[in-house]
C-alpha positions as CSV (number, residue, x, y, z in Angstrom):
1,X,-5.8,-9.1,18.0
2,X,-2.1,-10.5,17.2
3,X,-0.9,-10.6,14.0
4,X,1.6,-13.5,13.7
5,X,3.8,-13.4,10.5
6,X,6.0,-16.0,9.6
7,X,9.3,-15.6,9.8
8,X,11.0,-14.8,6.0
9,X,11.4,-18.1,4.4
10,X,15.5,-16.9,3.7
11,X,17.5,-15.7,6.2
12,X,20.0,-13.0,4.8
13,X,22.1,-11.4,7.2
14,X,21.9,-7.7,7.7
15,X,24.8,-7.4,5.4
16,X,23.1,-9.5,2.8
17,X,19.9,-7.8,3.0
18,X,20.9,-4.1,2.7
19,X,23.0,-5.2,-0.3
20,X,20.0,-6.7,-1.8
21,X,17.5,-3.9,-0.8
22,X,20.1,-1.5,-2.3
23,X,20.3,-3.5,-5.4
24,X,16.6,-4.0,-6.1
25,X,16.1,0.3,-5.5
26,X,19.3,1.1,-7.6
27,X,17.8,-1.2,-10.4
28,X,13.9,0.5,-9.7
29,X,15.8,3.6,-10.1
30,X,17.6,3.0,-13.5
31,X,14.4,2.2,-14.4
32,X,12.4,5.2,-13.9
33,X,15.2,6.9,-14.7
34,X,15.3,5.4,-18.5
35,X,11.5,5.4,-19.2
36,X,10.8,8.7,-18.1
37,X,13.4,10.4,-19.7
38,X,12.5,7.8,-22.8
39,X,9.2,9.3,-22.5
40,X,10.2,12.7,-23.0
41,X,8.8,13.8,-19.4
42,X,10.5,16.4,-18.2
43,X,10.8,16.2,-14.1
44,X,12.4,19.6,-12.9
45,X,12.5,18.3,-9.3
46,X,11.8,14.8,-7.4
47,X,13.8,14.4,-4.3
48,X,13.4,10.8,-3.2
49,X,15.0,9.7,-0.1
50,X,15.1,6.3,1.4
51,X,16.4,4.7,4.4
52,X,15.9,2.7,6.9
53,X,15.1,3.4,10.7
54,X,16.0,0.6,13.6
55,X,13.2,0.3,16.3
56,X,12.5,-1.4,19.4
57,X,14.4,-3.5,21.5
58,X,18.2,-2.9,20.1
59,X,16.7,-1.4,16.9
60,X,16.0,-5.1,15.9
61,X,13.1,-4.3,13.9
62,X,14.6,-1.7,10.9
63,X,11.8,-0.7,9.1
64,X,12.4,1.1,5.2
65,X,10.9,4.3,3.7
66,X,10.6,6.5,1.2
67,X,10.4,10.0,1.8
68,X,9.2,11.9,-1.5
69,X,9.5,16.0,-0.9
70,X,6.1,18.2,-1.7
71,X,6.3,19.6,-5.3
72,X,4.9,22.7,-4.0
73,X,6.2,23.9,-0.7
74,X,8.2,21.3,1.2
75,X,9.1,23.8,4.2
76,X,5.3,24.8,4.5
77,X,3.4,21.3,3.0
78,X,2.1,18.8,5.6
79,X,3.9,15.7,5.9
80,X,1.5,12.5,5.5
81,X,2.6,9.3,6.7
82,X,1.3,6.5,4.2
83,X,0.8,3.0,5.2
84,X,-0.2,0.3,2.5
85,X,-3.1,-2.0,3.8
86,X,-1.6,-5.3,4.9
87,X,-0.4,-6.9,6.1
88,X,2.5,-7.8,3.6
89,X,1.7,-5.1,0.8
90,X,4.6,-3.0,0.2
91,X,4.5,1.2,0.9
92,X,6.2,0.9,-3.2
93,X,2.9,-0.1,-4.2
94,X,1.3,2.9,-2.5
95,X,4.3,5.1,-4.4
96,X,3.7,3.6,-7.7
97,X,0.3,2.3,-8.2
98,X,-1.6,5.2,-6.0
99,X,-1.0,8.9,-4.3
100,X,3.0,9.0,-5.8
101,X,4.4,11.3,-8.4
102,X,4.8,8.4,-11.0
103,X,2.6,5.6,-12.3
104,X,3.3,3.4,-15.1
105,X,1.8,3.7,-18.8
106,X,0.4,0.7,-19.3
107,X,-0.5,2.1,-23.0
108,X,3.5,2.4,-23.4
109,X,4.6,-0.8,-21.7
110,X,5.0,-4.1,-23.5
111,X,4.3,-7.5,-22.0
112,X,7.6,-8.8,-21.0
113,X,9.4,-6.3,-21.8
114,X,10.3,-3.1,-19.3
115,X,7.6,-0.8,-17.6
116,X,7.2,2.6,-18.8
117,X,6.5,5.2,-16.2
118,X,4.8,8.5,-16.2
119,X,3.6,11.4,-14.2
120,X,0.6,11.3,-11.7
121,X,-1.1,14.3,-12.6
122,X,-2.8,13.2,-9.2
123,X,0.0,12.7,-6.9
124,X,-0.6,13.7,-3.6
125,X,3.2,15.1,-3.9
126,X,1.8,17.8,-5.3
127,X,0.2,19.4,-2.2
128,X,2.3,17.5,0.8
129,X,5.8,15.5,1.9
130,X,4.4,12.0,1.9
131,X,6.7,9.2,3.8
132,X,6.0,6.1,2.1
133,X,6.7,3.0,5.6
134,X,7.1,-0.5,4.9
135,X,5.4,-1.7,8.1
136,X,5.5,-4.2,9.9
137,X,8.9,-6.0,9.6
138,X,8.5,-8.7,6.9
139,X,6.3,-6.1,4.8
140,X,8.6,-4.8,1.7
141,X,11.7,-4.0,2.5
142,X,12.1,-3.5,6.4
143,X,12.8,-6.2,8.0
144,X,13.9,-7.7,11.8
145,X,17.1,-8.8,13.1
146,X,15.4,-11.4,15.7
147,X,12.6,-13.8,14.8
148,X,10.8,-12.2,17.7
149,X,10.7,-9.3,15.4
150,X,8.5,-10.7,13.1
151,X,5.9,-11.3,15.8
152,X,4.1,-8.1,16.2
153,X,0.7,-7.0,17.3
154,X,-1.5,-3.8,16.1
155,X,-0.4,-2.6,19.9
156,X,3.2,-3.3,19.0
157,X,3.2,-2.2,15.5
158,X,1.5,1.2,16.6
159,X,4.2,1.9,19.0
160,X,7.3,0.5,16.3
161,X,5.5,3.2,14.0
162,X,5.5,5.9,16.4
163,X,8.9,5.4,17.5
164,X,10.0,5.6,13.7
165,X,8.1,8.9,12.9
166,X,9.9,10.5,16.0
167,X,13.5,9.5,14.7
168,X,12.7,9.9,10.9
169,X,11.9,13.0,11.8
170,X,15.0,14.0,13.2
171,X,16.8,12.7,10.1
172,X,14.3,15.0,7.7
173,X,15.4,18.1,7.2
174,X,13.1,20.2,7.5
């Protein structure tokens, strides 16, 4: 089965794009920043990492992440790779709206005005490391360099995933 995504309806060059990816987390971050500590939640320790990782053919296809560290034991903790059914749906909505340390308060947030965020009592950040991959290119942030980027099988998109665990890996840490 191919999966055939159209190309992004902008083209930004690479420039262009990191600038805005970096914008759009350094906003998300003032933001969860504000309302939790607005909330009065205390968060001893989140390490959140993000990045992005070139694959394929002259690391064309650069796909982002989020890494989120295990609350518990990082150096001993499993590290779970997360993908976000698809194809388009971002890996933020997997970090916010299911397994990741924070959720937002709908109780606390007003329509139109900004989200408050709380702590996932059920975060799976509480028992592992959990990289959080916008995957394929076009999904989120990650994004390709070519238009033949954008065309990408379950075959392809397997192997692009593969290829990113094995250098993400060597950029982790631990």
């Amino acid at each position: 089965m191919n999966l055939h995504l159209p190309p992004p309806k902008c083209q930004l060059s690479n420039s262009e794009t990191h600038i805005t990816n970096m914008m759009l987390f350094y906003v998300f971050t003032l933001l969860l920043l504000s309302n939790v500590a607005a909330s009065k939640s205390i968060i001893n320790s989140l390490l959140l990492e993000t990045g992005y990782i070139g694959v394929g053919e002259l690391e064309a296809v650069q796909l982002f992440y989020y890494f989120i560290e295990s609350e518990r034991s990082p150096e001993d903790d499993p590290l779970v790779l997360w993908l976000t059914g698809g194809p388009g749906c971002s890996a933020l909505c997997g970090l916010v709206y299911e397994i990741g340390p924070l959720s937002f308060d709908y109780a606390k947030s007003s329509v139109g005005g900004e989200p408050v965020f709380a702590l996932n009592p059920y975060s799976w950040t509480k028992i592992a490391n959990i990289i959080f991959l916008d995957a394929p290119a076009g999904t989120g942030f990650s994004y390709s360099t070519t238009l033949e980027g954008y065309d990408v099988s379950d075959t392809l998109s397997a192997a692009q995933t593969y290829e990113f665990l094995r250098k993400v890996r060597e950029s982790l840490y631990f």
